[in-house]
N, CA, C and O atoms as a GROMACS GRO file, in nm:
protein
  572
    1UNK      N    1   0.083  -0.119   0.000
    1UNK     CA    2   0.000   0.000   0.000
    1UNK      C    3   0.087   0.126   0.000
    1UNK      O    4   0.073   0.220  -0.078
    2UNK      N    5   0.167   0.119   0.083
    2UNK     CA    6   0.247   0.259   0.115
    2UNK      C    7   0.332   0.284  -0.037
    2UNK      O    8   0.378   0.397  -0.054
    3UNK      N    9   0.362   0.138  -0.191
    3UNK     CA   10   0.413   0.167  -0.254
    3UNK      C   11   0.343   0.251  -0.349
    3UNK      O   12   0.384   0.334  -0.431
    4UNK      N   13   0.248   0.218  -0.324
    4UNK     CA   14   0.091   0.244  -0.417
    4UNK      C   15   0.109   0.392  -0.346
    4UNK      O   16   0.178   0.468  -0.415
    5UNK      N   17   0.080   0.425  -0.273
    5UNK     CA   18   0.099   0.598  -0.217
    5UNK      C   19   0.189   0.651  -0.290
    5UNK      O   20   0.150   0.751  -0.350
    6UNK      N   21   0.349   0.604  -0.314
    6UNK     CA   22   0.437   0.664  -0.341
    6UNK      C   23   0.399   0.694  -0.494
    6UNK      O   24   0.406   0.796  -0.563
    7UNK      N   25   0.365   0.587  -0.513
    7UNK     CA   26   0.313   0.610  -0.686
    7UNK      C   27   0.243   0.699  -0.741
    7UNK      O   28   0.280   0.747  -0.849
    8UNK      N   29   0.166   0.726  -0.700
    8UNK     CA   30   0.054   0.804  -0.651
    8UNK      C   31   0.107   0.930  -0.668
    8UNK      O   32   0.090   0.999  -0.768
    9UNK      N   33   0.173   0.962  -0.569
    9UNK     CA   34   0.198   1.098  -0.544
    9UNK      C   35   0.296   1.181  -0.662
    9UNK      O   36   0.295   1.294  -0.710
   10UNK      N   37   0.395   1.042  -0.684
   10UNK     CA   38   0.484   1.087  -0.799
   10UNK      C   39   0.413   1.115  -0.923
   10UNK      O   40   0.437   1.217  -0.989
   11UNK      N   41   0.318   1.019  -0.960
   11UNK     CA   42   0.211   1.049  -1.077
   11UNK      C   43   0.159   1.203  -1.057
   11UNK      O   44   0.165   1.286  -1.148
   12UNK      N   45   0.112   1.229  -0.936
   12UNK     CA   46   0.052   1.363  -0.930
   12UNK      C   47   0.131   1.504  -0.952
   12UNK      O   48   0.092   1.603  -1.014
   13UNK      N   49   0.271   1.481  -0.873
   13UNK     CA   50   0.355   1.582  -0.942
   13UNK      C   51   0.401   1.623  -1.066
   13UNK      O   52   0.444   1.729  -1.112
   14UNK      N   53   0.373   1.463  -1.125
   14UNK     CA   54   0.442   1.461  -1.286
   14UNK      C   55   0.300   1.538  -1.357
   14UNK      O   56   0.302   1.633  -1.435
   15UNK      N   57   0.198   1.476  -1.314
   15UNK     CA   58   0.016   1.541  -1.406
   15UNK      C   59   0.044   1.700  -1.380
   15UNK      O   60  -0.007   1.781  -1.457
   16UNK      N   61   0.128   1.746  -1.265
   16UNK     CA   62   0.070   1.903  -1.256
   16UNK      C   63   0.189   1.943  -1.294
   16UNK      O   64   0.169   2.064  -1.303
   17UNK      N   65   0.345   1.919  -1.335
   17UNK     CA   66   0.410   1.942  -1.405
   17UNK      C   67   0.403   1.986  -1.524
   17UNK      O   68   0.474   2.072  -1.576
   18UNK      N   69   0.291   1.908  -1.582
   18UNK     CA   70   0.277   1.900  -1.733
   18UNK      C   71   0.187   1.951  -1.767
   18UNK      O   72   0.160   1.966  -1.886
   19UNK      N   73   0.104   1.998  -1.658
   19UNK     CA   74  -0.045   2.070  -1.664
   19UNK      C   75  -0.024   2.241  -1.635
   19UNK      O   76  -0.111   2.328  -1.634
   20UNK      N   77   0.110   2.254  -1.615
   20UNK     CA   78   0.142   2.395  -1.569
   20UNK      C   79   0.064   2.507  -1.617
   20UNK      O   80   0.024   2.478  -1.729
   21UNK      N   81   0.022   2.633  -1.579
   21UNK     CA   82  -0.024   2.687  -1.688
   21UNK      C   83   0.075   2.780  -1.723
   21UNK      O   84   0.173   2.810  -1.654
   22UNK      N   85   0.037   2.832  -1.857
   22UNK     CA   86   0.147   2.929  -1.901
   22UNK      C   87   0.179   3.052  -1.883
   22UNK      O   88   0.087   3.106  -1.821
   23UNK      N   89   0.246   3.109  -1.901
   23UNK     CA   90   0.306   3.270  -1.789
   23UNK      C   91   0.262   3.326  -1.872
   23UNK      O   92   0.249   3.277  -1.985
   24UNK      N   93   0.224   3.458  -1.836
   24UNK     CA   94   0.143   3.557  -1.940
   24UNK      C   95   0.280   3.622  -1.970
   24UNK      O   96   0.382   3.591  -1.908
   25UNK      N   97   0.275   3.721  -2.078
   25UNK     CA   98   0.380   3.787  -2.130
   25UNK      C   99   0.280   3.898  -2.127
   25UNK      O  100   0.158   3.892  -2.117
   26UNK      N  101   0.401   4.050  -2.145
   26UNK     CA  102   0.327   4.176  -2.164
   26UNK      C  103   0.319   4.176  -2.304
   26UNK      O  104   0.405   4.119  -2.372
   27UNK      N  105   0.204   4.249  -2.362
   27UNK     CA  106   0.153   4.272  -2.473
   27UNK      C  107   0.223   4.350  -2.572
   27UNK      O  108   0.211   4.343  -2.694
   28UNK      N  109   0.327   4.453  -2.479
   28UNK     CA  110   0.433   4.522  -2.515
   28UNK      C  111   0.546   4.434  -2.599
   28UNK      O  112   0.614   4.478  -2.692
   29UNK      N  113   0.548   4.295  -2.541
   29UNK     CA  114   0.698   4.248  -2.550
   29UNK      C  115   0.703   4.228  -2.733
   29UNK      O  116   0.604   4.222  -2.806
   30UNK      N  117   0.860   4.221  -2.776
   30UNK     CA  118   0.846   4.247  -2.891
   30UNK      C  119   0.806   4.102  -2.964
   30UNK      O  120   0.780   4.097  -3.084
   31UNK      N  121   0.804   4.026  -2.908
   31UNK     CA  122   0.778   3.851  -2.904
   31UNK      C  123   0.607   3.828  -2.952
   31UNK      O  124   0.560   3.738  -3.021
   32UNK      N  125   0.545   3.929  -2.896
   32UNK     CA  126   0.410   3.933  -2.959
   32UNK      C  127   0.350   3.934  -3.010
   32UNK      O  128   0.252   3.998  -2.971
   33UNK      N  129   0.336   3.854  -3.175
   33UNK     CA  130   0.239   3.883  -3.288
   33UNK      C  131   0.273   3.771  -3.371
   33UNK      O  132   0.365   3.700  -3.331
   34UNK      N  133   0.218   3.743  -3.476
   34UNK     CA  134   0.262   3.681  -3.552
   34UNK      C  135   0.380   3.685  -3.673
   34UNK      O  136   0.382   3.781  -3.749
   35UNK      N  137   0.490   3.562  -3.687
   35UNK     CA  138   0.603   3.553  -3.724
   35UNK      C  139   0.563   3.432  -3.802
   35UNK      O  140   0.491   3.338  -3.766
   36UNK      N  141   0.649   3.462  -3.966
   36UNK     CA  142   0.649   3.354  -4.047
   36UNK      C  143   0.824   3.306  -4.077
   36UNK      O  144   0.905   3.398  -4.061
   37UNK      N  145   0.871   3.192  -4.113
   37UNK     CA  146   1.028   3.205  -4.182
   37UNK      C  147   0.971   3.099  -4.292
   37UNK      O  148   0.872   3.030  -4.268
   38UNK      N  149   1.032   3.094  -4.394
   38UNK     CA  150   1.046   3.011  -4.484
   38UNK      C  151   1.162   2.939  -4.560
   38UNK      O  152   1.241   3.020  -4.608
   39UNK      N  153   1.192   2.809  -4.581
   39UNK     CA  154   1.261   2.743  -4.576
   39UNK      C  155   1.386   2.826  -4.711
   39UNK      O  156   1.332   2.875  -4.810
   40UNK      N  157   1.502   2.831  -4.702
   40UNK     CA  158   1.594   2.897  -4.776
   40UNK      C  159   1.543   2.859  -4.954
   40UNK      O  160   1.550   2.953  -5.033
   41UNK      N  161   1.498   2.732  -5.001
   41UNK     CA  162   1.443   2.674  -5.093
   41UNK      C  163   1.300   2.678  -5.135
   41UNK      O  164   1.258   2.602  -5.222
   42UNK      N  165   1.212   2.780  -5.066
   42UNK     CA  166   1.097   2.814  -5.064
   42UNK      C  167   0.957   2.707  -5.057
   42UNK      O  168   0.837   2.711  -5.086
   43UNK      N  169   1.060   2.606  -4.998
   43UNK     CA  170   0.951   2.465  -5.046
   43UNK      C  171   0.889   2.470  -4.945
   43UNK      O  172   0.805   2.380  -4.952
   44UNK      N  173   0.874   2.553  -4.797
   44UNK     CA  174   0.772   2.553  -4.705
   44UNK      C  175   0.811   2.651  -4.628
   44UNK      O  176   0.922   2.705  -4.629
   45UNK      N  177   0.660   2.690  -4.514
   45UNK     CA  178   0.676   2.798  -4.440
   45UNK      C  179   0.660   2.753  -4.346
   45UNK      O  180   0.629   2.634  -4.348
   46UNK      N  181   0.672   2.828  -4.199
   46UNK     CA  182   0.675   2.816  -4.067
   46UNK      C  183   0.598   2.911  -4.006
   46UNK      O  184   0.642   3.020  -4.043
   47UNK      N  185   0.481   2.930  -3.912
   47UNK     CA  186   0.423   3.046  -3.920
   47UNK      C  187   0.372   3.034  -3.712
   47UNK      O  188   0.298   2.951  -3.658
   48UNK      N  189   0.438   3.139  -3.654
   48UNK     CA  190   0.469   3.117  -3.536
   48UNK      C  191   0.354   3.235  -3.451
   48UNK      O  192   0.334   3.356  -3.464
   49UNK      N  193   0.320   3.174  -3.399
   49UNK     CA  194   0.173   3.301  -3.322
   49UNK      C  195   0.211   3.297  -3.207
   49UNK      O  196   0.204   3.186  -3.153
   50UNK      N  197   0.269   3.418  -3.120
   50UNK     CA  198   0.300   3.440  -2.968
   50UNK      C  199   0.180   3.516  -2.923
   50UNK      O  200   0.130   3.622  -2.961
   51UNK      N  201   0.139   3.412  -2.812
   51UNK     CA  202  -0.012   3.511  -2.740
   51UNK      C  203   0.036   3.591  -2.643
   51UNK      O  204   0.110   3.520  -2.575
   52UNK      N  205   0.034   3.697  -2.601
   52UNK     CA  206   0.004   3.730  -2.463
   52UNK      C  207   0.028   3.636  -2.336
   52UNK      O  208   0.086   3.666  -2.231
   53UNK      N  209  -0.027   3.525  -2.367
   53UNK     CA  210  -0.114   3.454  -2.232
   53UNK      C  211  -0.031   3.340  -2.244
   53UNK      O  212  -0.074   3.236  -2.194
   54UNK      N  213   0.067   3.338  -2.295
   54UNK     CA  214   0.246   3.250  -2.270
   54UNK      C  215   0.204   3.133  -2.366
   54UNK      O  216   0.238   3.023  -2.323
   55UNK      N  217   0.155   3.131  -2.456
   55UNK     CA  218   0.105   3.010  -2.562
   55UNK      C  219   0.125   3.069  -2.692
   55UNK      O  220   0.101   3.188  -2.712
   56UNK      N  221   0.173   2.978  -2.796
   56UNK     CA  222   0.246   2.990  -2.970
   56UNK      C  223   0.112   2.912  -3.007
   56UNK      O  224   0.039   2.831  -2.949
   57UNK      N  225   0.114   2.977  -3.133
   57UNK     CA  226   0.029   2.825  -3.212
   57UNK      C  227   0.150   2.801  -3.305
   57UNK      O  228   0.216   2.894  -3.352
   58UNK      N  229   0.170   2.697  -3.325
   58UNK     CA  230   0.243   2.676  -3.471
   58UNK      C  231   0.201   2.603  -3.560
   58UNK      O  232   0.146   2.495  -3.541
   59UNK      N  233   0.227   2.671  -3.701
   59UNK     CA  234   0.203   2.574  -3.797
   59UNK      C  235   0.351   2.604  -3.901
   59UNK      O  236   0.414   2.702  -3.941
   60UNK      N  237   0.359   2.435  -3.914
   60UNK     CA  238   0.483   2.414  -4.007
   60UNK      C  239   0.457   2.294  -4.058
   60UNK      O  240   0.412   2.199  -3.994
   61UNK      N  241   0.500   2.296  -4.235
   61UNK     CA  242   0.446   2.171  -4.299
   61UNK      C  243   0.249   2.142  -4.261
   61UNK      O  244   0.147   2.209  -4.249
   62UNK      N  245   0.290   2.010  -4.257
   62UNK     CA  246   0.180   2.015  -4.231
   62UNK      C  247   0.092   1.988  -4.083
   62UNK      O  248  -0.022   1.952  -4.055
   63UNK      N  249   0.232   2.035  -3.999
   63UNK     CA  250   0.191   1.986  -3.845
   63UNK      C  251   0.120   2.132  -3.824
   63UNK      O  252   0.109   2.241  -3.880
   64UNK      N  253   0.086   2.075  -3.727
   64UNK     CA  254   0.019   2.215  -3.612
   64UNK      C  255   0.025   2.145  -3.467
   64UNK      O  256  -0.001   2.030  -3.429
   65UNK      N  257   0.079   2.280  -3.392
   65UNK     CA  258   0.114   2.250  -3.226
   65UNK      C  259   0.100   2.384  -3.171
   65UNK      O  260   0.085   2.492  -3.228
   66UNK      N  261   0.110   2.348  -3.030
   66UNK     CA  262   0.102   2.427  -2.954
   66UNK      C  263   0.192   2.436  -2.872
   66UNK      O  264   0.249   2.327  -2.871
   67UNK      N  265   0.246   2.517  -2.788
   67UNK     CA  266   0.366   2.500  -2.721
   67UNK      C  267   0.302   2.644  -2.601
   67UNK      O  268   0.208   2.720  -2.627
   68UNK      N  269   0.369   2.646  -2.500
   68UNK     CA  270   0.352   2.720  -2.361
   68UNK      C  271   0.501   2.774  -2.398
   68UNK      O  272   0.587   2.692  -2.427
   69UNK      N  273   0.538   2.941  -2.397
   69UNK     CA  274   0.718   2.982  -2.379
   69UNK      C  275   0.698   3.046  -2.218
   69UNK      O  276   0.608   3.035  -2.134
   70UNK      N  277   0.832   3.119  -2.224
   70UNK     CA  278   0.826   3.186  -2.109
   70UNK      C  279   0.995   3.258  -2.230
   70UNK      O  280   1.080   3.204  -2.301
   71UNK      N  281   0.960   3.418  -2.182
   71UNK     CA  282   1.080   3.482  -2.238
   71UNK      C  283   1.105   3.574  -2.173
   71UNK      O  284   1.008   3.634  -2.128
   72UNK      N  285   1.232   3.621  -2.142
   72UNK     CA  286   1.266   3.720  -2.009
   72UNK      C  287   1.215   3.853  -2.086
   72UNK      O  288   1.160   3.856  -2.196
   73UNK      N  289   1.238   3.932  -2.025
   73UNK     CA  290   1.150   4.086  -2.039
   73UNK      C  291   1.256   4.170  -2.076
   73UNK      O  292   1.219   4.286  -2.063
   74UNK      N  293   1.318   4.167  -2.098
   74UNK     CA  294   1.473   4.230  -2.116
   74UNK      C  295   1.586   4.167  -2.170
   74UNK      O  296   1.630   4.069  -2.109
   75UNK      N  297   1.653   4.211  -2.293
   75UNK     CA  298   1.738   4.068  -2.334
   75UNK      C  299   1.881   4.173  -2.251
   75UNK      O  300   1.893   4.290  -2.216
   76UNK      N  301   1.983   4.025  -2.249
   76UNK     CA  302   2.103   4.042  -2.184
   76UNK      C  303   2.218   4.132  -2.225
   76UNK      O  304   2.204   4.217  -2.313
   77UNK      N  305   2.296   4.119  -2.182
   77UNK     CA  306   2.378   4.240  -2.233
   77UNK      C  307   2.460   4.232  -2.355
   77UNK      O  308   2.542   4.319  -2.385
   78UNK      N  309   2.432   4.105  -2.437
   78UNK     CA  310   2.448   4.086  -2.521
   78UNK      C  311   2.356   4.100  -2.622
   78UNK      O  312   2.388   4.073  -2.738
   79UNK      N  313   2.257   4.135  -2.597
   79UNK     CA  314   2.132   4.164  -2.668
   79UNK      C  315   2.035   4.038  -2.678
   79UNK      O  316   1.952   4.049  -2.769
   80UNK      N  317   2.029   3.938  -2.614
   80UNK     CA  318   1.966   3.856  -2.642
   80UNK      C  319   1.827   3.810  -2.526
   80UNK      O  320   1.830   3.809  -2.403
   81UNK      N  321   1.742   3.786  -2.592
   81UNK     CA  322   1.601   3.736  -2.497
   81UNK      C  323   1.630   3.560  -2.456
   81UNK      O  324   1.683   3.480  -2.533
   82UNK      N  325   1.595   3.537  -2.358
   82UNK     CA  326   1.624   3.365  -2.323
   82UNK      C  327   1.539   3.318  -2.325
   82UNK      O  328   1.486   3.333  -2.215
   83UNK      N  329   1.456   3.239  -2.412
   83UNK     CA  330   1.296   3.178  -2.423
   83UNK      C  331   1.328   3.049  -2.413
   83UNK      O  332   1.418   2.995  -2.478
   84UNK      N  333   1.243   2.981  -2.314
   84UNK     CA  334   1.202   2.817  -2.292
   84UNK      C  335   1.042   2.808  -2.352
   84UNK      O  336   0.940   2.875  -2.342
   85UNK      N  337   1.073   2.719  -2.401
   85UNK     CA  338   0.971   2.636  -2.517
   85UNK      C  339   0.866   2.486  -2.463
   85UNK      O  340   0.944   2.419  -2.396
   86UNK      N  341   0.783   2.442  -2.466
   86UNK     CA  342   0.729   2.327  -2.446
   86UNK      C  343   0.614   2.298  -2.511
   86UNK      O  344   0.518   2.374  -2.525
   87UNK      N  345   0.628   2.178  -2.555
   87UNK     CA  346   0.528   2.129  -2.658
   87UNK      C  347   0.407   2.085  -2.570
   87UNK      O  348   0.416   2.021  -2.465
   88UNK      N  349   0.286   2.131  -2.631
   88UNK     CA  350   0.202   2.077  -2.500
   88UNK      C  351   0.084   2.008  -2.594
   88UNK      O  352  -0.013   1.970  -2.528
   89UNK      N  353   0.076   1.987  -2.717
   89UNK     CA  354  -0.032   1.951  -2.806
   89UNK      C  355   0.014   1.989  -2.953
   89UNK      O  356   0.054   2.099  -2.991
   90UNK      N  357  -0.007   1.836  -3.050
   90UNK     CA  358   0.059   1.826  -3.140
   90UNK      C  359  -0.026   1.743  -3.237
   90UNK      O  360  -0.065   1.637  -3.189
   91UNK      N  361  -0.064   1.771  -3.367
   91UNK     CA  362  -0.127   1.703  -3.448
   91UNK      C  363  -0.104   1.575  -3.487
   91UNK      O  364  -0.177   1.496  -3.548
   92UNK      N  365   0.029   1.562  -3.436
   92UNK     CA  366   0.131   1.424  -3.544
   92UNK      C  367   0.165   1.393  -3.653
   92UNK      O  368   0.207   1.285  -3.695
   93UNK      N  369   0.147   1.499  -3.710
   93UNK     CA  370   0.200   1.530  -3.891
   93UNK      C  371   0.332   1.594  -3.870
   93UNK      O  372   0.389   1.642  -3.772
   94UNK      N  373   0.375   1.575  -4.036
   94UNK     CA  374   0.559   1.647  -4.010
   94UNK      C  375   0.542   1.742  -4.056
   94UNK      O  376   0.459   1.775  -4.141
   95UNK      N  377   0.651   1.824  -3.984
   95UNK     CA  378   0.707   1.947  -3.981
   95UNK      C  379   0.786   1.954  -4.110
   95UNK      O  380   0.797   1.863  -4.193
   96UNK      N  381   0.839   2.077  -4.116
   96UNK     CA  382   0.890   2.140  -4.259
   96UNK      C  383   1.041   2.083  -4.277
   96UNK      O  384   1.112   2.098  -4.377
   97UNK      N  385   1.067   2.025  -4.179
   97UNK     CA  386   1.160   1.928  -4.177
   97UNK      C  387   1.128   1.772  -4.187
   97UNK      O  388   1.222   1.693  -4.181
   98UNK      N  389   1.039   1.741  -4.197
   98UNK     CA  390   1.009   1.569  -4.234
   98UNK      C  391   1.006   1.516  -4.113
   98UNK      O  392   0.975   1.397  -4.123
   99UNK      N  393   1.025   1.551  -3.995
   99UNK     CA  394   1.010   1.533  -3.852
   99UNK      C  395   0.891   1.540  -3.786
   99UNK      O  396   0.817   1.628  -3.829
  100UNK      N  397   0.839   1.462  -3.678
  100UNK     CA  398   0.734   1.425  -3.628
  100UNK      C  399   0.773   1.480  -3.442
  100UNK      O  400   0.851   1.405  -3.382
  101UNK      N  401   0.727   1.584  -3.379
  101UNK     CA  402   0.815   1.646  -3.326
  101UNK      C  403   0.719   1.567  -3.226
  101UNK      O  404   0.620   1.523  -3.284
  102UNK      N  405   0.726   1.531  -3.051
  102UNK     CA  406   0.664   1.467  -2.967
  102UNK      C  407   0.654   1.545  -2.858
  102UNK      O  408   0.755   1.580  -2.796
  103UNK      N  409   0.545   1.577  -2.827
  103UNK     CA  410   0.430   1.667  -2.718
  103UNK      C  411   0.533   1.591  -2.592
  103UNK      O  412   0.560   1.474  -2.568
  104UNK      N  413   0.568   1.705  -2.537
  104UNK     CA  414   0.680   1.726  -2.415
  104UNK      C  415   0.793   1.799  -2.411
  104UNK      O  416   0.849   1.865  -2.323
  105UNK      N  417   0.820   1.770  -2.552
  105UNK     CA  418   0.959   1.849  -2.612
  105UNK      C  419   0.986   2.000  -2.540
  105UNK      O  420   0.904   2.091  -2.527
  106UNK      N  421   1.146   1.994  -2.494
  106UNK     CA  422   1.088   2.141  -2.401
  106UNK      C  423   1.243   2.225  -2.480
  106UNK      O  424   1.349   2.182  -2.437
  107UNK      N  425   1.249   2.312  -2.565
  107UNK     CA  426   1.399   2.383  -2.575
  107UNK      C  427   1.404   2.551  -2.544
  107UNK      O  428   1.324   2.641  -2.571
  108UNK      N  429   1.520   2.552  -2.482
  108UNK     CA  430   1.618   2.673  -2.506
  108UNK      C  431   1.637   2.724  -2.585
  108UNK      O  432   1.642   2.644  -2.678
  109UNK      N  433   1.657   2.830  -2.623
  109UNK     CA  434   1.648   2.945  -2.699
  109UNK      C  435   1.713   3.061  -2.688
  109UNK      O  436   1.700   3.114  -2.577
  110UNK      N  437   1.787   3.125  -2.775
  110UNK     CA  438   1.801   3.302  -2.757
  110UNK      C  439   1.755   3.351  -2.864
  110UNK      O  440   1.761   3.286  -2.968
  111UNK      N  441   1.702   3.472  -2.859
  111UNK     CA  442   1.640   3.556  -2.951
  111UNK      C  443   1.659   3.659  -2.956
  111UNK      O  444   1.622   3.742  -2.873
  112UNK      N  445   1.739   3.687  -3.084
  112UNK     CA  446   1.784   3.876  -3.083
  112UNK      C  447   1.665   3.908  -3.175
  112UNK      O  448   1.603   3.815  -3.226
  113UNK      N  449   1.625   4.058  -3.202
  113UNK     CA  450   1.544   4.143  -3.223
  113UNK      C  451   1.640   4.198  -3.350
  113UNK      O  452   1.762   4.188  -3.331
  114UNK      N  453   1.604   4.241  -3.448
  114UNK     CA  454   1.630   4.379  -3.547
  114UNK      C  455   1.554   4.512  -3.444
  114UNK      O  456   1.480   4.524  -3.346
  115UNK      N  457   1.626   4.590  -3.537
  115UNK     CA  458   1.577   4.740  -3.449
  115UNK      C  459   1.467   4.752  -3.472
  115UNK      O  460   1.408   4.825  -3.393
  116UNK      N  461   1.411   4.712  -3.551
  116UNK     CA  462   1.280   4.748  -3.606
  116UNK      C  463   1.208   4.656  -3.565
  116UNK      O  464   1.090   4.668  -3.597
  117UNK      N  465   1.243   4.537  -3.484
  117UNK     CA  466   1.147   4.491  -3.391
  117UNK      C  467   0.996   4.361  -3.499
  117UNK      O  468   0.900   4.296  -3.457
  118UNK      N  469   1.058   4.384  -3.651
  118UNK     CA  470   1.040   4.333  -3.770
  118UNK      C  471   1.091   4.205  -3.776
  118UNK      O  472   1.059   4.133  -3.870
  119UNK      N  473   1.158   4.169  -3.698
  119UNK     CA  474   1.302   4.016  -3.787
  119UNK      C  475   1.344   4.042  -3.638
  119UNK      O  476   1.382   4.137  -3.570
  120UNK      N  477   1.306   3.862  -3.618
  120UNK     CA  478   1.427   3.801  -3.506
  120UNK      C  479   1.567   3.710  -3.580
  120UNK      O  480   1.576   3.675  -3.698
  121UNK      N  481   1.630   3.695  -3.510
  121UNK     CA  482   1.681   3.541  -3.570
  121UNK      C  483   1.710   3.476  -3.413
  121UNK      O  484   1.748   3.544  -3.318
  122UNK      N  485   1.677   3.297  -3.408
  122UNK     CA  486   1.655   3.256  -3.280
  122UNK      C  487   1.793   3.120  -3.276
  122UNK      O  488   1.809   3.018  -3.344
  123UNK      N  489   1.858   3.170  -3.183
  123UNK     CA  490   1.988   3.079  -3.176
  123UNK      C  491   2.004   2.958  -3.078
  123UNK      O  492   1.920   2.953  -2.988
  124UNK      N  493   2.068   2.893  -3.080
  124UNK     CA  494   2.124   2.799  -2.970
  124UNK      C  495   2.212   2.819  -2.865
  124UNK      O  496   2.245   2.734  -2.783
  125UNK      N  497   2.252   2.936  -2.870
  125UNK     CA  498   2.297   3.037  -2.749
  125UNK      C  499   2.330   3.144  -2.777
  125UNK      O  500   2.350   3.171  -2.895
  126UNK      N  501   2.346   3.240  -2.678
  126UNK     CA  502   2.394   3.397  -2.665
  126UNK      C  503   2.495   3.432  -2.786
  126UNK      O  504   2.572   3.527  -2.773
  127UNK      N  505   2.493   3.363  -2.888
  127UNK     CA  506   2.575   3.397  -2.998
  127UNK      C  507   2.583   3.380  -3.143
  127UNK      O  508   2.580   3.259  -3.164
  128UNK      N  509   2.590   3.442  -3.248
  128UNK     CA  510   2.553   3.441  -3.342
  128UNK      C  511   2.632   3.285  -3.463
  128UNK      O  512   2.674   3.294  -3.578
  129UNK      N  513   2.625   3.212  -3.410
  129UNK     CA  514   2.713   3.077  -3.448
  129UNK      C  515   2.631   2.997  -3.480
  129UNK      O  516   2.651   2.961  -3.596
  130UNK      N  517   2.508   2.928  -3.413
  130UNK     CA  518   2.428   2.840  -3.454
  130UNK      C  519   2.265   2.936  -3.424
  130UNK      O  520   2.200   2.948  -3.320
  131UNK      N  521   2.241   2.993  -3.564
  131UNK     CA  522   2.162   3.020  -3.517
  131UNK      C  523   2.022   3.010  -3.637
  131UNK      O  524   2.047   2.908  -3.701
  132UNK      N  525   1.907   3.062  -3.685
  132UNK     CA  526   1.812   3.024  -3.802
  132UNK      C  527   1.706   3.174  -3.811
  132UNK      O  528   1.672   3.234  -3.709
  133UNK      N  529   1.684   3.197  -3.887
  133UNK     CA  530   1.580   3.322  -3.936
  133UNK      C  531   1.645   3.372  -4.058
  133UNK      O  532   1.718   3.304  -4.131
  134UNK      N  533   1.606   3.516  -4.079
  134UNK     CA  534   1.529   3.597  -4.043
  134UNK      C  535   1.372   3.532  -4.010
  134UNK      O  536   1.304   3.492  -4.104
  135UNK      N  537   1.328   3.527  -3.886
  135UNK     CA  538   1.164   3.545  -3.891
  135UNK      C  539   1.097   3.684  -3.885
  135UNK      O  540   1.112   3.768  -3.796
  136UNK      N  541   1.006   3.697  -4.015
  136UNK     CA  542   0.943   3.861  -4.010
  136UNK      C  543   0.798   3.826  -3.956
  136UNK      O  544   0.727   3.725  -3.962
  137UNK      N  545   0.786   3.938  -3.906
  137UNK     CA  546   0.665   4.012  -3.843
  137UNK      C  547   0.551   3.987  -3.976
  137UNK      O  548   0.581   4.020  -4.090
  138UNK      N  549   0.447   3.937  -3.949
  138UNK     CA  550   0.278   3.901  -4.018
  138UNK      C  551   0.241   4.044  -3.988
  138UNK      O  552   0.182   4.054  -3.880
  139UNK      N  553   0.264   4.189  -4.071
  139UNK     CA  554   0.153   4.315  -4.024
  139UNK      C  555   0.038   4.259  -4.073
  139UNK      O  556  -0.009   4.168  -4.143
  140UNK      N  557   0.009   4.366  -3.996
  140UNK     CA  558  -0.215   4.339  -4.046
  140UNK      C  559  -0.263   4.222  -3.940
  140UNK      O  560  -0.369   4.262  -3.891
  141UNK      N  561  -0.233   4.114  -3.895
  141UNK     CA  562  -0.275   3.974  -3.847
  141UNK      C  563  -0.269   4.042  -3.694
  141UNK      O  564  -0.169   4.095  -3.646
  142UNK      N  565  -0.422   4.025  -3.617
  142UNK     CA  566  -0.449   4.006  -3.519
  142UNK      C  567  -0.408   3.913  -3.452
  142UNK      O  568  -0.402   3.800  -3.501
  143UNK      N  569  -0.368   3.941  -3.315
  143UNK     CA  570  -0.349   3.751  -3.267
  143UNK      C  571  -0.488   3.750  -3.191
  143UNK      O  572  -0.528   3.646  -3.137
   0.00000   0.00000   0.00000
């Protein structure tokens, strides 16, 4: 019985782990609206929706997901924003990469800004070495 408790309880931390809800972001932040990139070969797009209310929609290829971020409010003194990512709901179709991406998936991120607040590009760390974009700004599109 007492193993059955332990079980129990661990199950319950892991359900509200994964049940987290998502951090709101200010409406201000420049992370806010909708962002498309498209593949260097034009054979597909990527089209990235940041809510307010700490939730992306994405659609790429022919998947669609959802993911919960969290992105600091201020990038570092290197200019960069630190965004954590998590997949929380996923169609099961592939991505614009032929990849089938799996609801849990959680990544790291940095994200510099253009001045114009138009074009990120989003790296694998604080440095311009491994990194993918331009993603531009969707004007006109409500989120």
């Amino acid at each position: 019985m007492k193993r059955f408790v332990i079980l129990l309880a661990l199950a319950t931390l892991a359900w509200s782990a994964l049940a987290a809800p998502p951090q709101p972001t200010s409406k201000e932040h420049p992370i806010i609206g909708r962002w498309t990139i498209t593949l260097p070969d034009g054979s597909c797009s990527e089209t990235y929706t940041f809510r307010p209310d700490g939730t992306t929609l994405v659609t790429s290829g022919e998947e669609i997901a959802e993911t919960v971020f969290e992105i600091s409010t201020k990038p570092s003194a290197s200019g960069f924003y630190k965004m954590t990512d998590k997949l929380v709901k996923d169609n099961g179709k592939r991505d614009c990469s032929g990849a089938i991406t799996e609801v849990g998936q959680t990544a790291t991120n940095y994200v510099q800004f253009h001045q114009s607040n138009n074009l990120f590009i989003m790296c694998a760390d604080e440095s311009l070495n491994t990194c993918i974009g331009p993603f531009r700004r969707v004007q006109g599109m409500s989120i």
